[in-house]
PDB file of N, CA, C, O and CB in Angstrom:
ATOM      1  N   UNK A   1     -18.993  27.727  21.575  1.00  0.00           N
ATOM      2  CA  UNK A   1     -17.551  27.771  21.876  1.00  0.00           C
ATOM      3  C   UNK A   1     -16.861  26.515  21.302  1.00  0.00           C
ATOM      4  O   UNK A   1     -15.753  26.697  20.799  1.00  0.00           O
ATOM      5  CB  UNK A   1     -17.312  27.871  23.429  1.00  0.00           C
ATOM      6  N   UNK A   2     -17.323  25.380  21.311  1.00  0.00           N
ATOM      7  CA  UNK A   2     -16.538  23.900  21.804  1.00  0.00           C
ATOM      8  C   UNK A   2     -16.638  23.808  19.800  1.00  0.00           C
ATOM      9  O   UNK A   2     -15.819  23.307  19.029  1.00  0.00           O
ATOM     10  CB  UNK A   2     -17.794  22.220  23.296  1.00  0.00           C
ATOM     11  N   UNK A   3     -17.963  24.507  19.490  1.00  0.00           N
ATOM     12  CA  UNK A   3     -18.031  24.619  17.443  1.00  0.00           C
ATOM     13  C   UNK A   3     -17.040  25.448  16.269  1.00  0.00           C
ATOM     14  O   UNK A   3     -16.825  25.315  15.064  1.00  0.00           O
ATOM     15  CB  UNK A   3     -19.517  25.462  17.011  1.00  0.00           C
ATOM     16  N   UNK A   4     -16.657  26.216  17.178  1.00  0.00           N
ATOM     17  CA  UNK A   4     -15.714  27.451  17.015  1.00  0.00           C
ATOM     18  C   UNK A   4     -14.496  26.702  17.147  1.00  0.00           C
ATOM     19  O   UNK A   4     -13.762  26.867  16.172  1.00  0.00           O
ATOM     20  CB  UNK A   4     -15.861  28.745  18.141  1.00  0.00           C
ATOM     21  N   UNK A   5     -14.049  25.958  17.997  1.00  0.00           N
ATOM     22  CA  UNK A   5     -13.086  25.199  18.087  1.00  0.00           C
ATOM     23  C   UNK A   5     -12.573  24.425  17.418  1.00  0.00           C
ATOM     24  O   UNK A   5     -11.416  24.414  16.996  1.00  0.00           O
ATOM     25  CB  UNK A   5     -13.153  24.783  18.707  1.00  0.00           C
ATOM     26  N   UNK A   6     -13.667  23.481  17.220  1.00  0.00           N
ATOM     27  CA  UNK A   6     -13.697  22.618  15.938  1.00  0.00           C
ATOM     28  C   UNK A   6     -12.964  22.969  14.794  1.00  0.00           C
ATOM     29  O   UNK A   6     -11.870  22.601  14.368  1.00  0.00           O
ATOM     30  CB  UNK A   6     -14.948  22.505  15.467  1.00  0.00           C
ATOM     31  N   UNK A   7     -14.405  24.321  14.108  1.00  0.00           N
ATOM     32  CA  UNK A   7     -14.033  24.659  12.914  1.00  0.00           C
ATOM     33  C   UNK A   7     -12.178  25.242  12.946  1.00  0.00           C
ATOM     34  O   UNK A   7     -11.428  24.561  12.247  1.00  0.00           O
ATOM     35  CB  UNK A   7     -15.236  25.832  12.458  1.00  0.00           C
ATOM     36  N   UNK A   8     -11.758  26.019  13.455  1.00  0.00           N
ATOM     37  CA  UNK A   8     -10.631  26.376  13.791  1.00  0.00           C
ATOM     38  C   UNK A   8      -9.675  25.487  13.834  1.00  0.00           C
ATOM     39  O   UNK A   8      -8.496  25.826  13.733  1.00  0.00           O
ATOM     40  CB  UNK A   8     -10.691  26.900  14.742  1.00  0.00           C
ATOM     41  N   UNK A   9     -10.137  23.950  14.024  1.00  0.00           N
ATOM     42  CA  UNK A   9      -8.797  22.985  14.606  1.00  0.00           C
ATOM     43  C   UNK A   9      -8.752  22.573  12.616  1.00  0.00           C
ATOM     44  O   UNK A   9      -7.772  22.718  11.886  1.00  0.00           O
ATOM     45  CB  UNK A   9      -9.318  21.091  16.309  1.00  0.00           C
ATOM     46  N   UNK A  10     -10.293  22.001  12.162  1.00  0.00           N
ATOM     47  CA  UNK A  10     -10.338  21.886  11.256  1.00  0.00           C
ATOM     48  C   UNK A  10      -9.141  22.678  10.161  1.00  0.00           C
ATOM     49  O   UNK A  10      -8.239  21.996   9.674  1.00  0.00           O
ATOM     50  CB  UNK A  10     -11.503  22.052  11.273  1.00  0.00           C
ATOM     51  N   UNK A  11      -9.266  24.236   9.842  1.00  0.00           N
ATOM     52  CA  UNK A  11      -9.195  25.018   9.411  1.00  0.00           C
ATOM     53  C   UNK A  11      -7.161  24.473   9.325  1.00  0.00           C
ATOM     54  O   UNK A  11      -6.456  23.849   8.532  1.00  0.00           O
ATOM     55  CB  UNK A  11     -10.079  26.265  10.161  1.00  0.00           C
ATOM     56  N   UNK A  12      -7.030  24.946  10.212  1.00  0.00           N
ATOM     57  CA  UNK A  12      -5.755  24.297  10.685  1.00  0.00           C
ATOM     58  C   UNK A  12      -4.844  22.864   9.917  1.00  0.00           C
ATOM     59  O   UNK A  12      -3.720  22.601   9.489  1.00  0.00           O
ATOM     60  CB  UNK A  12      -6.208  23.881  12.090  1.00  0.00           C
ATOM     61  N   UNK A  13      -6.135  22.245  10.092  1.00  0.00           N
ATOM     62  CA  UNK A  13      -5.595  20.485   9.674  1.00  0.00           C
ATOM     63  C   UNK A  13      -5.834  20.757   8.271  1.00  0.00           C
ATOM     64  O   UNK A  13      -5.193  19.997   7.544  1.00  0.00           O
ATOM     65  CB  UNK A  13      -6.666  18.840  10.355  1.00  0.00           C
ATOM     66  N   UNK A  14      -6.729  21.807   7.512  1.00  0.00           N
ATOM     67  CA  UNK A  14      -6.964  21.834   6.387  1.00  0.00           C
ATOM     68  C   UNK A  14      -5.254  22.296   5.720  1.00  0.00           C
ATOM     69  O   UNK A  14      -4.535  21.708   4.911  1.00  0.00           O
ATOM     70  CB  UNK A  14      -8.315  22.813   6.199  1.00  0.00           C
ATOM     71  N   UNK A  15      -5.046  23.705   6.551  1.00  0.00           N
ATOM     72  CA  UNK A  15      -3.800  24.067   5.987  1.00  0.00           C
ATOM     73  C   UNK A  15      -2.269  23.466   6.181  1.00  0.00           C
ATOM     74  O   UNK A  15      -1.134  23.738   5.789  1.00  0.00           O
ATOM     75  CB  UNK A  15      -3.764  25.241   6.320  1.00  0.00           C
ATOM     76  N   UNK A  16      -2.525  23.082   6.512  1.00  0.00           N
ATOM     77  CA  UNK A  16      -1.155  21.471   7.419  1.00  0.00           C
ATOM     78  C   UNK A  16      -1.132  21.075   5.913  1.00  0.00           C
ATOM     79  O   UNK A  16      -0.311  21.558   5.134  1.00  0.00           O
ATOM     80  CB  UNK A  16      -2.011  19.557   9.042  1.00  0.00           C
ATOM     81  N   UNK A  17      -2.158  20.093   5.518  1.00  0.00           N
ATOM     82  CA  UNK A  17      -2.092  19.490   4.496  1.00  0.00           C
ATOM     83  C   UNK A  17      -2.148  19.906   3.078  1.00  0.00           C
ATOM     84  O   UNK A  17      -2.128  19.119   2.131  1.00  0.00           O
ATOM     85  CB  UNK A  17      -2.770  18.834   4.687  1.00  0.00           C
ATOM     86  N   UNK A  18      -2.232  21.439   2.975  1.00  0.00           N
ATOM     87  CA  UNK A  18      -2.501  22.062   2.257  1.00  0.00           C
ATOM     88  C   UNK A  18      -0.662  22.537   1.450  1.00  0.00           C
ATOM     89  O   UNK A  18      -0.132  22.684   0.349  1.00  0.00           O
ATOM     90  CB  UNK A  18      -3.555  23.055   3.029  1.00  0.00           C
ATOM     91  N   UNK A  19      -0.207  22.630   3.521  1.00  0.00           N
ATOM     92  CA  UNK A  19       1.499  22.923   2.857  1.00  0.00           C
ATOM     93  C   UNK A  19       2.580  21.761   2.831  1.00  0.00           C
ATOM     94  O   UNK A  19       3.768  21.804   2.510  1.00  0.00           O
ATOM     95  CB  UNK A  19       2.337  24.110   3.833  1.00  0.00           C
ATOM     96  N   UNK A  20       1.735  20.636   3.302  1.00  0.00           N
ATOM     97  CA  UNK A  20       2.616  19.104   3.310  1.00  0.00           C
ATOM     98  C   UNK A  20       2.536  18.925   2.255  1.00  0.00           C
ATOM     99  O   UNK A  20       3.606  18.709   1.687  1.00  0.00           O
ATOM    100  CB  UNK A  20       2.218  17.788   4.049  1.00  0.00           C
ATOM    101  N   UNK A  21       1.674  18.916   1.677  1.00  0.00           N
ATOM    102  CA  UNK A  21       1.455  18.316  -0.142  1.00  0.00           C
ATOM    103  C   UNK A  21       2.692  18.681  -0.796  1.00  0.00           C
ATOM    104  O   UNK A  21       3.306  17.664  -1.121  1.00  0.00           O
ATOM    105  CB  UNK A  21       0.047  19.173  -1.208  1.00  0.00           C
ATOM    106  N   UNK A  22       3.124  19.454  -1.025  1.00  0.00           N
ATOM    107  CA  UNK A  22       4.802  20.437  -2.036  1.00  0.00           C
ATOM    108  C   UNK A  22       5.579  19.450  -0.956  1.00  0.00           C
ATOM    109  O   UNK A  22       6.184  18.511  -1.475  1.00  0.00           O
ATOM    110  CB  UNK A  22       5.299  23.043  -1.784  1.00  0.00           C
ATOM    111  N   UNK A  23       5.633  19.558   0.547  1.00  0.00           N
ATOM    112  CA  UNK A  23       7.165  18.960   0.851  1.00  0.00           C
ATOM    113  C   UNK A  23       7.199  17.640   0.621  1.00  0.00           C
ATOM    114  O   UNK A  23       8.317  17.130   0.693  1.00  0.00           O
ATOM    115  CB  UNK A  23       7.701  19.122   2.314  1.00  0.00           C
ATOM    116  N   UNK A  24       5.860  16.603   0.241  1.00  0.00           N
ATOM    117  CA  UNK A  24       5.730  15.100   0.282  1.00  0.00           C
ATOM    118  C   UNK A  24       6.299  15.437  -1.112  1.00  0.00           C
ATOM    119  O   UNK A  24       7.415  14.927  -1.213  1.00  0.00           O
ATOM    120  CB  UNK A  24       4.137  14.156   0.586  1.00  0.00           C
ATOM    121  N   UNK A  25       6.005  15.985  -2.018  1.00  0.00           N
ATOM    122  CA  UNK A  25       6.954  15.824  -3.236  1.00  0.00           C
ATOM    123  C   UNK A  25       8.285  16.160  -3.541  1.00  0.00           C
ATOM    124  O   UNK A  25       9.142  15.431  -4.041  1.00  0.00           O
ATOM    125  CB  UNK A  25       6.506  16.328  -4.075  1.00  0.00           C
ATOM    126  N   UNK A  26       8.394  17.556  -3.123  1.00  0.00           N
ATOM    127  CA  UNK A  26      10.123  17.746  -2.940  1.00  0.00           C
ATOM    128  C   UNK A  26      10.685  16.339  -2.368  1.00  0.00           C
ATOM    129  O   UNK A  26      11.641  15.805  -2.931  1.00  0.00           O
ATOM    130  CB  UNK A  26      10.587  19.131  -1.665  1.00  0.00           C
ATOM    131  N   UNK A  27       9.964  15.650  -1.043  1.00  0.00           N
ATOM    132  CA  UNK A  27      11.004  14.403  -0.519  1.00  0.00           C
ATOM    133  C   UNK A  27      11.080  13.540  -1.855  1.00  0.00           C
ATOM    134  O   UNK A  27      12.083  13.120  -2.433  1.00  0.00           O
ATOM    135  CB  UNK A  27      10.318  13.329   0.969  1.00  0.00           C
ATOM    136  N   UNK A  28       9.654  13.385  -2.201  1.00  0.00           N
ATOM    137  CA  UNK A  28       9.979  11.851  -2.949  1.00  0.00           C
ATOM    138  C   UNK A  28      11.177  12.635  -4.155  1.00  0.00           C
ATOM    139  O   UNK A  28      12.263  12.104  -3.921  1.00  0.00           O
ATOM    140  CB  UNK A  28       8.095  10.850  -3.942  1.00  0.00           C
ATOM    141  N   UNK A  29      11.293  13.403  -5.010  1.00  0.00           N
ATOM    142  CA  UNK A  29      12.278  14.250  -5.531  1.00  0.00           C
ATOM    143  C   UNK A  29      13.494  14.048  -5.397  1.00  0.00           C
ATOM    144  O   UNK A  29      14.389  13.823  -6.211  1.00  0.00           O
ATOM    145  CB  UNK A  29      12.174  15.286  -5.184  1.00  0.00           C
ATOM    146  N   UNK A  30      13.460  14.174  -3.966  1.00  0.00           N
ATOM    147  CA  UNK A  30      15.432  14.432  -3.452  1.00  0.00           C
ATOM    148  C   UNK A  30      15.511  12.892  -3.400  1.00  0.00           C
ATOM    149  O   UNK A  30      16.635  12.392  -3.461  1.00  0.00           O
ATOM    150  CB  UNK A  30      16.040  15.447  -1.405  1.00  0.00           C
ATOM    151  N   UNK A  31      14.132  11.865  -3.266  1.00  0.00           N
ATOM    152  CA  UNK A  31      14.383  10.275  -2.667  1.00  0.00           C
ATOM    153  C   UNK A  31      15.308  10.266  -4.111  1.00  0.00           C
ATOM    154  O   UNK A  31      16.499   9.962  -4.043  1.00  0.00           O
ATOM    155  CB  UNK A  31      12.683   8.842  -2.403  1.00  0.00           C
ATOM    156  N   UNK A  32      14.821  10.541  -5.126  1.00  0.00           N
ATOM    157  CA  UNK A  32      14.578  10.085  -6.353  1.00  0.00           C
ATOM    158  C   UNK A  32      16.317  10.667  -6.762  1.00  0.00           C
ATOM    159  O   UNK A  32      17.146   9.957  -7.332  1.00  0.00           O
ATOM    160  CB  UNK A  32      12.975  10.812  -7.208  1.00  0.00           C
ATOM    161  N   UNK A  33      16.502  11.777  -6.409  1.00  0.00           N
ATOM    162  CA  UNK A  33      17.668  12.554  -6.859  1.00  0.00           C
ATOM    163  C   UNK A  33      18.908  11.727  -6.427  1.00  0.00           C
ATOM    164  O   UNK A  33      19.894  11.540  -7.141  1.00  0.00           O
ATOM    165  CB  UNK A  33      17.680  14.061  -6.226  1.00  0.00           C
ATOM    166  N   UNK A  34      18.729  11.245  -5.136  1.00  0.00           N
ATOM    167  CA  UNK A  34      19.601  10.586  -4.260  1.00  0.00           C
ATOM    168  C   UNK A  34      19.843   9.191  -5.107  1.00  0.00           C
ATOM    169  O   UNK A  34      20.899   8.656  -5.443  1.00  0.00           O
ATOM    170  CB  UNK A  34      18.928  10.414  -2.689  1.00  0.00           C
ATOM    171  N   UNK A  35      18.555   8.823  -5.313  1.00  0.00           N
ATOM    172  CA  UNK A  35      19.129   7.479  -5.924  1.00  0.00           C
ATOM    173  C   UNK A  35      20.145   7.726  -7.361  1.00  0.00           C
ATOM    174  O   UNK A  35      21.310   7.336  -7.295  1.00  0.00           O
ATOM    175  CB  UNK A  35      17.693   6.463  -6.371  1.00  0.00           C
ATOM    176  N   UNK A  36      19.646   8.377  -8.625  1.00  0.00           N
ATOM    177  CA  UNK A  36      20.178   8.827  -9.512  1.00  0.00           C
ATOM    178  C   UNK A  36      22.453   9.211  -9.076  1.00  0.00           C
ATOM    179  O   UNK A  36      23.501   8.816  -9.586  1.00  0.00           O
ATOM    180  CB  UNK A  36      18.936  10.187  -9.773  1.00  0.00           C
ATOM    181  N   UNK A  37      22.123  10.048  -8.031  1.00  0.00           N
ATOM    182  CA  UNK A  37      23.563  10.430  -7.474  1.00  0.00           C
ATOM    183  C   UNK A  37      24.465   9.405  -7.168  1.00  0.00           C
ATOM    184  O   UNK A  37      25.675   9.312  -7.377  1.00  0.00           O
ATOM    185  CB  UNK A  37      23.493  11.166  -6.263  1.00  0.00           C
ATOM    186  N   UNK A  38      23.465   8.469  -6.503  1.00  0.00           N
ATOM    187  CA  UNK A  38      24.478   6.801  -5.975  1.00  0.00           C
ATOM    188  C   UNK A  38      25.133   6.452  -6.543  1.00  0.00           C
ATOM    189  O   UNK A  38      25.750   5.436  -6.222  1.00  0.00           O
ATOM    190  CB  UNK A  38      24.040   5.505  -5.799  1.00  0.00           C
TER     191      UNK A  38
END
């Protein structure tokens, strides 16, 4: 049970970071866009 869990929380933290990756770049992007606009 408590292994199943694990893998699952894992699985999870895998895909978190899997869909943060694109928005950490869109930010630095818009950081980047923003400055350009100033």
């Amino acid at each position: 049970m408590r292994r199943k869990n694990l893998a699952k929380i894992r699985h999870v933290v895998y895909q978190a970071k899997f869909l943060l990756a694109p928005l950490k770049t869109l930010a630095r992007q818009a950081a980047k866009f923003r400055l350009f606009a100033a």
